[in-house]
TORKOLDREN-218448 format. One record per residue: x, y, z of N, C-alpha, C in turn; residue in three letters. Coordinates in steps of 0.05 Angstrom, whole numbers, padded with zeros to 5 digits, always signed. Each point is the difference from the previous one (the first is absolute). Example, Ala and Ser with C-alpha at 12.3 -4.5 7.8 and 13.67 -1.06 7.14 Angstrom:
BEGIN
+00264-00114+00156-00018+00024+00000+00018+00024+00000ALA/-00007+00021-00014+00016+00024+00001-00015+00022+00014SER/
***
This chain:
BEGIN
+00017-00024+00000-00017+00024+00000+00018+00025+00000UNK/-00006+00019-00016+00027+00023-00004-00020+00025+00018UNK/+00023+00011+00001-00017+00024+00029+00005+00028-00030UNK/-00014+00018+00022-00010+00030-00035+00025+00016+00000UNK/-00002+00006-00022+00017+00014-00005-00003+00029+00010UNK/+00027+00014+00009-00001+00024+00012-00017+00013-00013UNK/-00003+00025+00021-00021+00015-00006-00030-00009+00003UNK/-00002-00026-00002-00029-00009-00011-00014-00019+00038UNK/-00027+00019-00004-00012-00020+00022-00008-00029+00003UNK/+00016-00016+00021-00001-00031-00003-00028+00000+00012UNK/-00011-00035-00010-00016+00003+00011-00010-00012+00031UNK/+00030+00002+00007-00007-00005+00028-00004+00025+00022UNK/+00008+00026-00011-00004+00028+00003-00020+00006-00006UNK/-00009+00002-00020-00026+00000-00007-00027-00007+00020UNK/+00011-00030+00007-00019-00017+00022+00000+00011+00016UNK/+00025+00005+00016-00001+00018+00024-00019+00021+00005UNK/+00014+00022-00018-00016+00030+00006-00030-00011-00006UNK/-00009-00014-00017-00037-00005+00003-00003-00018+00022UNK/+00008-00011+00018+00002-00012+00027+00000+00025+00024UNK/+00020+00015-00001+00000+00031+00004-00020+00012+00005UNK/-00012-00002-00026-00019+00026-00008-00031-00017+00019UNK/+00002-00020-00004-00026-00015+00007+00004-00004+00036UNK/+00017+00006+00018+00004-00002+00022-00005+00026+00007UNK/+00010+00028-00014-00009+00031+00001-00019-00004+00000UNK/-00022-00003-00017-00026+00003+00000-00014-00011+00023UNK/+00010-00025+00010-00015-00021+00013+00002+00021+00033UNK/+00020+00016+00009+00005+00015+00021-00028+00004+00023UNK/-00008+00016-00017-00034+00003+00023-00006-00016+00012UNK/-00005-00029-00015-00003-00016+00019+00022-00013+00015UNK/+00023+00005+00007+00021-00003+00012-00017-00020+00030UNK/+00016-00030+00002-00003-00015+00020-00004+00018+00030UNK/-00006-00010+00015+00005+00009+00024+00029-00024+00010UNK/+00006+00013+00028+00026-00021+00011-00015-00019+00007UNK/+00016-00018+00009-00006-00022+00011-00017-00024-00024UNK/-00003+00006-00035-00005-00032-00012+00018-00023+00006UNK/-00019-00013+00005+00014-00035+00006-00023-00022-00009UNK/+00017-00019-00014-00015-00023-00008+00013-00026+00009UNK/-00006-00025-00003+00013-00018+00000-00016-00019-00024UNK/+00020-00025-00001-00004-00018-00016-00036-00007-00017UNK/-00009+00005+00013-00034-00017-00009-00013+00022-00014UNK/+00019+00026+00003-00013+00024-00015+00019+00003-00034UNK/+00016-00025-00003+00006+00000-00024+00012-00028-00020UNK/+00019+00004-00014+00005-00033-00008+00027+00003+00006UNK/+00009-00029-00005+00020-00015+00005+00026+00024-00019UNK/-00007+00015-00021+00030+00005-00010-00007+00032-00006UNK/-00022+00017+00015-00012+00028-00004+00001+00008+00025UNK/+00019+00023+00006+00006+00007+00022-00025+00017+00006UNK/-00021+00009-00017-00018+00024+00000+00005+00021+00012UNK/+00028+00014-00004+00008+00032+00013-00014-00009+00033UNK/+00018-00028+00015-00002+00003+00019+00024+00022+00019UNK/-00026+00014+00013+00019+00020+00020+00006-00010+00031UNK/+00014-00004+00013+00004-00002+00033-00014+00020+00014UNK/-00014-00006+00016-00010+00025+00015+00031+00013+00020UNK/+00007+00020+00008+00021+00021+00007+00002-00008+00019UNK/+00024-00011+00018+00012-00006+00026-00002-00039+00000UNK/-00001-00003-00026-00002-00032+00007+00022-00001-00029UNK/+00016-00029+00008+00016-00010-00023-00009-00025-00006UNK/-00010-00006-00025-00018-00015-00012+00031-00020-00009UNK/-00014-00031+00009+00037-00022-00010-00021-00026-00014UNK/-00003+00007-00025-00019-00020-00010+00025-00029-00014UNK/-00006-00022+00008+00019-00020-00012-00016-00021-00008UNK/+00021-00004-00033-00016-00016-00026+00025-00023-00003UNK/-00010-00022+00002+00011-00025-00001-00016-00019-00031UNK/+00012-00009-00023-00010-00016-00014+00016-00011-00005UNK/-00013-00023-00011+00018-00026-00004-00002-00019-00025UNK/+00009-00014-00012+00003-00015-00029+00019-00025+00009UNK/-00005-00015-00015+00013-00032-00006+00008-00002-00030UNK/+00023-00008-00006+00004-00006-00027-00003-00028-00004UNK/+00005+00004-00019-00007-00034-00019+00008-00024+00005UNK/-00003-00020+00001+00015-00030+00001+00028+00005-00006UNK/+00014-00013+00004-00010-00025+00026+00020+00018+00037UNK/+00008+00029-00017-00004+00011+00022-00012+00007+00020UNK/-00018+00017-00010-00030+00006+00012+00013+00022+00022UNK/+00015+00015+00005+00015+00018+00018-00024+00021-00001UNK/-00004+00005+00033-00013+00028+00005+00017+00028+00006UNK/-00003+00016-00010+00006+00026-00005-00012+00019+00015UNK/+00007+00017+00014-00018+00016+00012+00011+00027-00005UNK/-00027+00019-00007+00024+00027+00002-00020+00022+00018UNK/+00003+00007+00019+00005+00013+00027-00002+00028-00018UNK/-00025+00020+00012+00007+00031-00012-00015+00007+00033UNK/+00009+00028+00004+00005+00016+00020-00020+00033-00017UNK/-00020+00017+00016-00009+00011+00004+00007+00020+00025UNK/+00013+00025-00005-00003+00010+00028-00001+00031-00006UNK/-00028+00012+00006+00002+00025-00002-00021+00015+00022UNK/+00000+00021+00001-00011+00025+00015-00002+00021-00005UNK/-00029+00008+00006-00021+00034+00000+00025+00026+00006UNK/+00002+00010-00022+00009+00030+00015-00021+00018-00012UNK/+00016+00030-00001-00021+00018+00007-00022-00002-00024UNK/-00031+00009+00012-00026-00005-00008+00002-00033-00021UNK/-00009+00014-00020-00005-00036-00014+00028-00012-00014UNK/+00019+00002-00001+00019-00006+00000+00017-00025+00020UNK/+00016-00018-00023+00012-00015+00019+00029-00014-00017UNK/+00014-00012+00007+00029+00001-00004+00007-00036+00003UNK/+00013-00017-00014+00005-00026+00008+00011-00012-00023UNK/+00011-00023+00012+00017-00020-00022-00009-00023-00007UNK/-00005-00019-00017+00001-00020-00002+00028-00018-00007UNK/+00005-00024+00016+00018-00015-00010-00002-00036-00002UNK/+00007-00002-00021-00011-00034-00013+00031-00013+00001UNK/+00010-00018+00009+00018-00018-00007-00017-00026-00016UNK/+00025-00008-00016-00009-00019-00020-00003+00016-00026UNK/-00006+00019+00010-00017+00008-00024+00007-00005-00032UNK/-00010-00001-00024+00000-00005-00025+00003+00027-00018UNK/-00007+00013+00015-00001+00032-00018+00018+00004-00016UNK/+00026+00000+00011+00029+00005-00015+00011-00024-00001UNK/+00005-00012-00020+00026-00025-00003+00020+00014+00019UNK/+00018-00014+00022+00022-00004+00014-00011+00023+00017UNK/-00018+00005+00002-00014+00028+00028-00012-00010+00017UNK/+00004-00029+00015-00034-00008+00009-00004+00009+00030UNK/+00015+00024+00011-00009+00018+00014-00009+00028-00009UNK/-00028+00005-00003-00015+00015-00011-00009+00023+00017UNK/+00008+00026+00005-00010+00021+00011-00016+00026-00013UNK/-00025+00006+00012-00008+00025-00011-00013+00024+00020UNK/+00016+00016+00000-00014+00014+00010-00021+00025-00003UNK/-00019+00006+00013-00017+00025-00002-00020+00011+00009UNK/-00011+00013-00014-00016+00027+00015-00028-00003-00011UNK/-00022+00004+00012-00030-00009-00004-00010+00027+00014UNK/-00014+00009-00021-00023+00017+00000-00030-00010+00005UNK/-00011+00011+00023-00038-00010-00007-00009+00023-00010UNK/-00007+00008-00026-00012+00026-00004-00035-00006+00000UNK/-00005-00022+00003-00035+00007+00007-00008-00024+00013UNK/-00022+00003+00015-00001-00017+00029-00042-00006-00002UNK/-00005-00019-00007-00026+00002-00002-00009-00002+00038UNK/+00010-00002+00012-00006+00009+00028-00001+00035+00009UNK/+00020+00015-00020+00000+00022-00001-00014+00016-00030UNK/-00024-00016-00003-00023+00020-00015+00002-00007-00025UNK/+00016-00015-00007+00017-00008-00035-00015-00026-00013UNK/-00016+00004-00018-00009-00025-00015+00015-00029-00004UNK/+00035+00001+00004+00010-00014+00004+00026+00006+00009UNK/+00019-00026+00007+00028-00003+00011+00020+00006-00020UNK/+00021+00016-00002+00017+00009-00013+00020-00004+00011UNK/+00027-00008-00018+00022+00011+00014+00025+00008-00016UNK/+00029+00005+00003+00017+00002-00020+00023-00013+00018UNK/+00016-00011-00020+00024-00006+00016+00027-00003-00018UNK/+00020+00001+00012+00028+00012-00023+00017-00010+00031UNK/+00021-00013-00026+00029-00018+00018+00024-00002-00019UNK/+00009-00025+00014+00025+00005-00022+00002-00038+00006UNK/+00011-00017-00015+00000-00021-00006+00030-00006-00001UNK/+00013-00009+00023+00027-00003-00001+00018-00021-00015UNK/-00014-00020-00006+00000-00021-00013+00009+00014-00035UNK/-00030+00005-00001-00002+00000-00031+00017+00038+00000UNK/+00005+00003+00014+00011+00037-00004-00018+00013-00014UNK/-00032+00003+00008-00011+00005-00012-00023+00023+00020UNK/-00016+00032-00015-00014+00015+00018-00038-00020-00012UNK/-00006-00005+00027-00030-00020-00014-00011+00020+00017UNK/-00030-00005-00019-00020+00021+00022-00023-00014-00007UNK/-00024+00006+00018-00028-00012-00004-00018+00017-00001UNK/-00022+00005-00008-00032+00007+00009-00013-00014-00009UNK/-00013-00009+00035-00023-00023+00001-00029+00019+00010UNK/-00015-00025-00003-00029+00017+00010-00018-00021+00013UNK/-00028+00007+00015-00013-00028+00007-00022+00018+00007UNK/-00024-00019-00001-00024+00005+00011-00021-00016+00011UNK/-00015-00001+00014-00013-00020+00006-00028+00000-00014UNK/+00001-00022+00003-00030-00006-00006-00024-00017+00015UNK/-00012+00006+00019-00011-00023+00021+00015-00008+00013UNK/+00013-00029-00001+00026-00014+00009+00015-00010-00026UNK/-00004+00009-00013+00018-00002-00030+00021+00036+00000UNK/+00027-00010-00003+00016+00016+00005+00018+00006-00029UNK/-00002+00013-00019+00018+00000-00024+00022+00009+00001UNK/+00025-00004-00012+00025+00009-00001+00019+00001-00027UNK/-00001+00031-00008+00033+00005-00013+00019+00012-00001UNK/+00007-00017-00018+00036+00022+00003+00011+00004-00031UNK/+00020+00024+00006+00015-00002-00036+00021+00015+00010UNK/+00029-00016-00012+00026+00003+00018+00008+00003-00025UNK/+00031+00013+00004+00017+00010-00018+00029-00011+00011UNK/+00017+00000-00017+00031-00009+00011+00011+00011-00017UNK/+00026+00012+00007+00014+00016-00019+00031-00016-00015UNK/+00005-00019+00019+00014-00021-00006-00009-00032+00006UNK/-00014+00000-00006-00015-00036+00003+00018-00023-00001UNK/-00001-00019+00023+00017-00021+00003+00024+00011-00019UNK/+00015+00013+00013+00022+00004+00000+00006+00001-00036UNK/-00018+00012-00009+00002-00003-00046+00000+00037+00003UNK/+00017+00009-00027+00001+00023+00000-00027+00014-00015UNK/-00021+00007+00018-00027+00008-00014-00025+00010+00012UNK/-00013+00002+00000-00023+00010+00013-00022-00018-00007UNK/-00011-00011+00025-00029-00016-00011-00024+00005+00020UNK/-00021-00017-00009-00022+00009+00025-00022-00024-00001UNK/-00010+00000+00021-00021-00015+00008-00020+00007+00011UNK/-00024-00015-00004-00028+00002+00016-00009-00034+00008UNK/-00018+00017+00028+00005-00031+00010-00041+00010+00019UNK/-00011-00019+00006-00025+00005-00001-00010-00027+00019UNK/-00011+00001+00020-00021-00017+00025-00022-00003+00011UNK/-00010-00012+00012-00019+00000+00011+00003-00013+00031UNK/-00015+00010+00021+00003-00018+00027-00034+00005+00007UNK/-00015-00029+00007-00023-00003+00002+00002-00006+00032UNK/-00019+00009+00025+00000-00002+00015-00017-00020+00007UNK/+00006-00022+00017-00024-00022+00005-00008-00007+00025UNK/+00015+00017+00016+00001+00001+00040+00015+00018-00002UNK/-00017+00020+00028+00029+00021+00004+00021-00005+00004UNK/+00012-00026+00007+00031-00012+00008+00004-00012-00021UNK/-00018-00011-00033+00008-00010-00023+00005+00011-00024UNK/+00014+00013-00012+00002+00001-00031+00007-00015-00014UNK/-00006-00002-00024+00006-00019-00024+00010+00026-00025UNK/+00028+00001-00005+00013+00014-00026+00015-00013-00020UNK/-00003+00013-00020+00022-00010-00027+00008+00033-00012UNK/+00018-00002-00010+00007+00011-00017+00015-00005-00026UNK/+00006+00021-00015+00009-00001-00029+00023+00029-00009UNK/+00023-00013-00008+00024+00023-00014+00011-00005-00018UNK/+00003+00019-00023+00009-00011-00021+00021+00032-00018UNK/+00026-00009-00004+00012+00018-00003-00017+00007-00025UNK/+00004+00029-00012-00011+00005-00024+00007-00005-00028UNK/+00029-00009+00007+00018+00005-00032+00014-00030+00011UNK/-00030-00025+00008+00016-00025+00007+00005-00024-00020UNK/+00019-00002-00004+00022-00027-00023-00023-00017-00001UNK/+00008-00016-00013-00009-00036-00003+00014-00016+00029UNK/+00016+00009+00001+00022-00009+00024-00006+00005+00030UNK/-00012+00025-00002-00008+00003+00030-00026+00002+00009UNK/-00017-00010+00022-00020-00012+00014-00018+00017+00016UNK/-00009+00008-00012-00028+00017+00022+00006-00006+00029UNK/-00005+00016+00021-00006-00010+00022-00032-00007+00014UNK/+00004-00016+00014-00037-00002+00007+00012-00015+00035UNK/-00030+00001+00011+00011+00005+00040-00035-00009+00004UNK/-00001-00017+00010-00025-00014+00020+00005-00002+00025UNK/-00022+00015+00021+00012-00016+00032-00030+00007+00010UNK/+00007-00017+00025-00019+00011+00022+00016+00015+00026UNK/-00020+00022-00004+00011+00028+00021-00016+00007+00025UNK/+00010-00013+00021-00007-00002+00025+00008+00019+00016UNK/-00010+00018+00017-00005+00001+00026+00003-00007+00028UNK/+00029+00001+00018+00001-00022+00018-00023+00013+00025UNK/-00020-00008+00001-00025+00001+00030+00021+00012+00019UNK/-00011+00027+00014+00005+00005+00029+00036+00012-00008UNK/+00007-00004-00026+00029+00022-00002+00001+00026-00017UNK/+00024+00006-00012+00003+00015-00012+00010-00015-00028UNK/+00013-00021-00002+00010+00001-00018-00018-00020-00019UNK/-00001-00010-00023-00013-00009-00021+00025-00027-00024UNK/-00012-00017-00008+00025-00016-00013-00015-00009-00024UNK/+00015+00003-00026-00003-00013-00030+00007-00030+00001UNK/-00026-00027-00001+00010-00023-00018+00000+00004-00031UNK/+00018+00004-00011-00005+00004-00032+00021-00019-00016UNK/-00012+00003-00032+00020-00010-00019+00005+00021-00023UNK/+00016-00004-00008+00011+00017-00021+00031-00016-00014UNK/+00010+00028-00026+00017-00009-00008+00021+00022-00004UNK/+00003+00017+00026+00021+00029+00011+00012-00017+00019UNK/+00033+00013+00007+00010-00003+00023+00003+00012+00013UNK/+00008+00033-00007-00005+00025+00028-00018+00014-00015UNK/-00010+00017+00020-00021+00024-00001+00007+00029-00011UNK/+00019-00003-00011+00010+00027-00008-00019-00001-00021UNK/+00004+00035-00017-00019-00004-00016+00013-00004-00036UNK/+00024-00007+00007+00003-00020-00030-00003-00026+00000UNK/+00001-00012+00032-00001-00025+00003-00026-00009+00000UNK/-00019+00020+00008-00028-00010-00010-00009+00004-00032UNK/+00020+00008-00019-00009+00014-00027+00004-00019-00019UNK/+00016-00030+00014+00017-00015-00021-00008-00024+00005UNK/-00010-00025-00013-00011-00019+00012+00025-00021+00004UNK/+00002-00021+00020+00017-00023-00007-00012-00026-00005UNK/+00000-00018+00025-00009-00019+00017-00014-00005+00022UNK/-00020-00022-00010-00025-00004+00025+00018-00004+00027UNK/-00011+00025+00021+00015-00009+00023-00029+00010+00021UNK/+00012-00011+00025-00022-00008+00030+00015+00013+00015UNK/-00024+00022+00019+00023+00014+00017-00025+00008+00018UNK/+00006+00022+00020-00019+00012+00015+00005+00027+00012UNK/-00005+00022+00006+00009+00026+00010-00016+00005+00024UNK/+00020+00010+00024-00010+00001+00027+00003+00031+00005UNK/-00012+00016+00006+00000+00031+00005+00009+00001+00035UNK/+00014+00014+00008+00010+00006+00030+00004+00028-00002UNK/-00028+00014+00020+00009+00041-00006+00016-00005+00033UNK/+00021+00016-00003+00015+00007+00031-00004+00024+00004UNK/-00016+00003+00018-00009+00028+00009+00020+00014+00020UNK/+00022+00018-00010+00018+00006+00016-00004+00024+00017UNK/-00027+00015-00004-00002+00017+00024-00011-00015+00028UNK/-00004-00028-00006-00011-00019+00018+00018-00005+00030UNK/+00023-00002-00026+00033-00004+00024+00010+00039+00003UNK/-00008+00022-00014+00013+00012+00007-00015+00026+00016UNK/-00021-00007+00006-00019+00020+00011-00005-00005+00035UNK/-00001+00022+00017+00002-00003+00023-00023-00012+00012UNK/+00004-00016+00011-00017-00020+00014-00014+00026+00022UNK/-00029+00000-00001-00015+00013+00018-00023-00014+00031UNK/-00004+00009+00010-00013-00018+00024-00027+00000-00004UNK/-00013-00022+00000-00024+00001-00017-00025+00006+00029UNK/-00009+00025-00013-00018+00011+00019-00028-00012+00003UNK/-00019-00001+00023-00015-00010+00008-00034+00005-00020UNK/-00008-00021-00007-00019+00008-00015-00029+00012+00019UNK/-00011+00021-00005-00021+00017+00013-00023-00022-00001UNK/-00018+00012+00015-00027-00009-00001-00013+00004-00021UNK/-00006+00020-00012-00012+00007-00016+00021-00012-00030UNK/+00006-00014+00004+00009-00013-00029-00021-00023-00002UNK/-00008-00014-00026-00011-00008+00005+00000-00025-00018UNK/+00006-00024-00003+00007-00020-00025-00025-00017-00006UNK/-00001-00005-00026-00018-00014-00015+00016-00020-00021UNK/-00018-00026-00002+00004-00017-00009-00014-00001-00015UNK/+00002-00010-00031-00010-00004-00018+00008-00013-00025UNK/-00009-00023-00013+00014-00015-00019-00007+00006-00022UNK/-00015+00031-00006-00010+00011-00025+00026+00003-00012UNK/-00001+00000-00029+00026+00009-00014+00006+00025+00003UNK/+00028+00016-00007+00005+00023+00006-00016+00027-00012UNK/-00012+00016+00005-00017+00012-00026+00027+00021-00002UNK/-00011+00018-00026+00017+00020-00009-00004+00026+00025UNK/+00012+00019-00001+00007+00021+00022-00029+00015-00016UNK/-00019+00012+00021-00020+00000+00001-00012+00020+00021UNK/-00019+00028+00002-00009+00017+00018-00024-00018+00004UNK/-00020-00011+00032-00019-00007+00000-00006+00007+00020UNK/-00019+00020+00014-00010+00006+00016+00018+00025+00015UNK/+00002-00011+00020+00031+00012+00023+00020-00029+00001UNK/-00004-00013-00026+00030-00017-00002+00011-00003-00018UNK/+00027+00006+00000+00017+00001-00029+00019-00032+00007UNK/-00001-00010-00028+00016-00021+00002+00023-00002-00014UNK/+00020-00007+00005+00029+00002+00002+00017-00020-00012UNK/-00009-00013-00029+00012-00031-00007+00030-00004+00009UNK/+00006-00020+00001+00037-00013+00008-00002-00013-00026UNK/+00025+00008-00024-00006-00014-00025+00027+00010-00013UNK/+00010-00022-00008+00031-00007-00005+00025+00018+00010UNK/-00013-00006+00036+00015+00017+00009+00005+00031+00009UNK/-00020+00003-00005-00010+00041+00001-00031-00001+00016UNK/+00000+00023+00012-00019+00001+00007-00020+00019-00020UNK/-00021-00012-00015-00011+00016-00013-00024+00013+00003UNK/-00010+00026+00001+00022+00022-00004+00017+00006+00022UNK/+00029+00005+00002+00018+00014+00023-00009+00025+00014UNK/-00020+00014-00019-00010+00024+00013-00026+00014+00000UNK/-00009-00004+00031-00033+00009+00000-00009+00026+00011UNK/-00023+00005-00010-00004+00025+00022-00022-00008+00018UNK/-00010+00001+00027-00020-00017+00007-00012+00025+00018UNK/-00030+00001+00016-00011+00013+00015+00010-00014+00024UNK/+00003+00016+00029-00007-00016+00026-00019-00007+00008UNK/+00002-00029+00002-00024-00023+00008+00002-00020-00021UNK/+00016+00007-00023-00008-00026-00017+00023-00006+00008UNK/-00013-00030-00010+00017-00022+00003+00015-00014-00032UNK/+00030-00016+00009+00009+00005-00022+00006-00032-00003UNK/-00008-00022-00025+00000-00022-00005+00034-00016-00012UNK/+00007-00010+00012+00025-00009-00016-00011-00034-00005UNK/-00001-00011-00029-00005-00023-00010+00029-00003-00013UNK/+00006-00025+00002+00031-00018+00002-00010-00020-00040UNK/+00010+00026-00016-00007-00028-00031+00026-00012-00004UNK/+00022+00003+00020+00023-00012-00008+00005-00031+00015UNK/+00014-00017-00012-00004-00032+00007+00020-00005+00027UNK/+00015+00022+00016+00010+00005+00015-00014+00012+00029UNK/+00008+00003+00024-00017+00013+00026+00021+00028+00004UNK/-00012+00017+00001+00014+00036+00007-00014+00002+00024UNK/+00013+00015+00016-00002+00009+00019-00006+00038+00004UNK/-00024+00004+00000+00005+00033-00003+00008+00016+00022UNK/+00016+00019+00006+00007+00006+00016+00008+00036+00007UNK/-00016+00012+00013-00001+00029+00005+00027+00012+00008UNK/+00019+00025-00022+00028-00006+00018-00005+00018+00025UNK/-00016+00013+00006-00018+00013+00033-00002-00014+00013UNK/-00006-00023-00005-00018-00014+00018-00029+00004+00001UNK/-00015-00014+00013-00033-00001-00010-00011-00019-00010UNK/+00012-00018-00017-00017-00025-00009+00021-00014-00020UNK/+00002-00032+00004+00019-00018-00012-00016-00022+00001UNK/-00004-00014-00023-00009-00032-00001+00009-00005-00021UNK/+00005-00034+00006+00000-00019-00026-00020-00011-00024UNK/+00003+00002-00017-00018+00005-00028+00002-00018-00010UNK/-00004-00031-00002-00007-00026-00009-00004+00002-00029UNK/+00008-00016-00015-00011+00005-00028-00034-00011-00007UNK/-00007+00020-00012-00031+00009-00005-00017+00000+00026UNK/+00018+00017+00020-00022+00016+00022+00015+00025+00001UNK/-00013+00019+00023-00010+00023+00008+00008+00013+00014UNK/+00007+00019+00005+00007+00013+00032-00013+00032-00003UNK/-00013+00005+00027-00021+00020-00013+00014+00025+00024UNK/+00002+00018+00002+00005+00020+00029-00015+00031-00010UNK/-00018+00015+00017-00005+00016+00004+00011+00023+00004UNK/+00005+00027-00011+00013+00019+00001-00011+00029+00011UNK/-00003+00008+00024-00018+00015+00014+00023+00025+00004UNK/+00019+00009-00003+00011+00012+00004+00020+00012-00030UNK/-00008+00030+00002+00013+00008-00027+00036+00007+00000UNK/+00001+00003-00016+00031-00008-00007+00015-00014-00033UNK/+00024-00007-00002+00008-00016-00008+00020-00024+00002UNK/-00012-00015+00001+00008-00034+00013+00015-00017-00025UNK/+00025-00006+00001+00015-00020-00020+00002-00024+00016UNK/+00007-00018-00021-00010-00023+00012+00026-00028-00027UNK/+00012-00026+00011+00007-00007-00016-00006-00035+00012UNK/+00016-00014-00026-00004-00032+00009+00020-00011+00016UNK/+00002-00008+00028+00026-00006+00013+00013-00020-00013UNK/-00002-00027-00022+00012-00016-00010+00012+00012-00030UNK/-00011+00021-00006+00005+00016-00022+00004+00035+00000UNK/+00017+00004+00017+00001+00021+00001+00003+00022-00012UNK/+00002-00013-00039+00003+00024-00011-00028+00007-00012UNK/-00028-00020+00016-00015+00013-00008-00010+00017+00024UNK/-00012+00029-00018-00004+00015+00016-00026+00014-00014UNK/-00014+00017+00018-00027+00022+00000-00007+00007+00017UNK/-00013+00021-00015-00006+00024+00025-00037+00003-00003UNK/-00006+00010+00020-00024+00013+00013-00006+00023+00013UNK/-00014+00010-00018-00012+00034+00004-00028+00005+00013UNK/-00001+00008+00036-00034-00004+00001+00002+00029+00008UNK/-00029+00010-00013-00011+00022+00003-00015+00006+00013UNK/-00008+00027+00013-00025+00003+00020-00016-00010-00002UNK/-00026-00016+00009-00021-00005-00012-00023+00017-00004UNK/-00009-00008-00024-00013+00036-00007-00028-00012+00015UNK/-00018+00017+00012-00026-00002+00011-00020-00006-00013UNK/
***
């Protein structure tokens, strides 16, 4: 593949600045902090512009495996490494690294690192999930970048992407890919995904990629794990662009919440009388004004919304939609309970002010509360 001649725009430049231009525009709806997904919210080889929510370091690890032929039959495994983290607003920073890997003849330690944009957040008002992301491919010495997108549908979840490389597996050239999914939800703790990638300008010689798994949920944690099959060895995104061989693997997500270890331990103050807890095995509803009670969803990790304005006397609902138990906790003092997944904790607010409040097992989540006089 011959690269352009001076003067003249390649068209991997090209790709860029309309990648560019389409992330400018996308601005307004700019994510809020804190997007986080895990596994069951996508497939086996579509990262879907996953973001870390900020103060946690996300260490996702991908293990697959292959047997070759008679009368060897030798298993192979190639081991890839995930490790990144939230900085400021939707933004986040991380590497991937694959040993074994196939990418480069005589390279089969494969590194890439980079930088992920969420420019639109269907949690934050956006018809759908957006994101951008740009690295550098140490292997192939190459700048790759992505924009993917997703939306839901019921419990049908769609997913794409269309990536660029400016030096592809290590060939002097520019090429690109689109790659396209689906993840069908069948229990909140079950997904079922596949996907599909196929370079654009691909030989007789080289193999589509395609990715089937089931994307689980581990009950009562944080983290989530891929049984899948495919025919990629790391997750980078040339390694997902190039097909090889049928291989068996699984991906385990582990977030390390390091303001957990690095935040000052406080004395957990006595809960009042007037707090008041409810049990309930209704599902979580959406954040909601009803009466003199506003309700407060727990949902991947955030409290949604972080910021209310309330009258004195109402009372304010926190419902738990996350598969984990939070603990809410007033940093005044005034009211603390444990939040079970799909129940309640309800406390009354009779006194005006403003009251913040966070999760003691998660401390980087946080919100606040605004109560006002009560008008007559």
């Amino acid at each position: 593949m011959k690269k352009s001649s001076p003067g003249t725009s390649s068209p991997w430049m090209t790709g860029v600045r309309h990648m560019a231009l389409w992330a400018v525009a996308l601005l307004p709806f700019s994510a809020p902090d804190g997007f986080a997904q895990n596994v069951a919210q996508r497939t086996p080889n579509l990262s879907n512009g996953w973001i870390p929510v900020r103060g946690i370091v996300q260490f996702n690890f991908t293990h697959r495996f292959d047997i070759s032929d008679a009368p060897l039959r030798k298993i192979t495994n190639t081991p890839s490494f995930q490790v990144a983290t939230g900085v400021a607003g939707p933004f986040s920073v991380g590497f991937i690294y694959g040993s074994n890997s196939d990418l480069v003849t005589a390279y089969p330690n494969e590194w890439e690192w980079f930088t992920r944009w969420s420019v639109l957040s269907a949690e934050g008002g956006a018809p759908l999930d957006a994101s951008v992301q740009a690295g550098w491919n140490v292997a192939a010495e190459s700048f790759d970048s992505e924009l993917s997108a997703a939306r839901d549908f019921g419990s049908l979840r769609l997913l794409v992407a269309a990536r660029a490389f400016h030096h592809a597996f290590y060939q002097d050239g520019d090429r690109y890919a689109l790659a396209a999914g689906a993840a069908f939800r069948l229990l909140p703790w079950l997904t079922i995904a596949g996907d599909y990638a196929t370079l654009i300008d691909r030989a007789d010689t080289e193999r589509p990629v395609w990715g089937a798994g089931l994307q689980l949920t581990v009950p009562l944690t944080p983290h989530s794990i891929s049984l899948h099959a495919g025919n990629v060895g790391t997750g980078s995104l040339e390694g997902a662009s190039r097909g090889s061989h049928t291989r068996w693997g699984f991906e385990y997500t582990v977030p390390i919440t390091l303001s957990r270890y690095a935040s000052r331990r406080t004395r957990r103050p006595p809960v009042p009388e007037r707090a008041v807890s409810e049990a309930s095995e209704q599902p979580a509803a959406t954040p909601s004004r009803e009466a003199d009670t506003v309700v407060v969803a727990i949902r991947n990790f955030k409290f949604v919304p972080d910021r209310i304005t309330i009258n004195a006397g109402d009372v304010v609902q926190w419902r738990n939609d996350d598969q984990v138990e939070h603990v809410v906790v007033a940093e005044a003092g005034g009211f603390e309970s444990p939040i079970e997944p799909r129940r309640t904790f309800s406390h009354r607010f009779t006194t005006p002010g403003t009251f913040t409040y966070y999760c003691r097992p998660h401390p980087f989540m946080k919100a606040e509360i605004r109560v006002r006089e009560a008008k007559p």
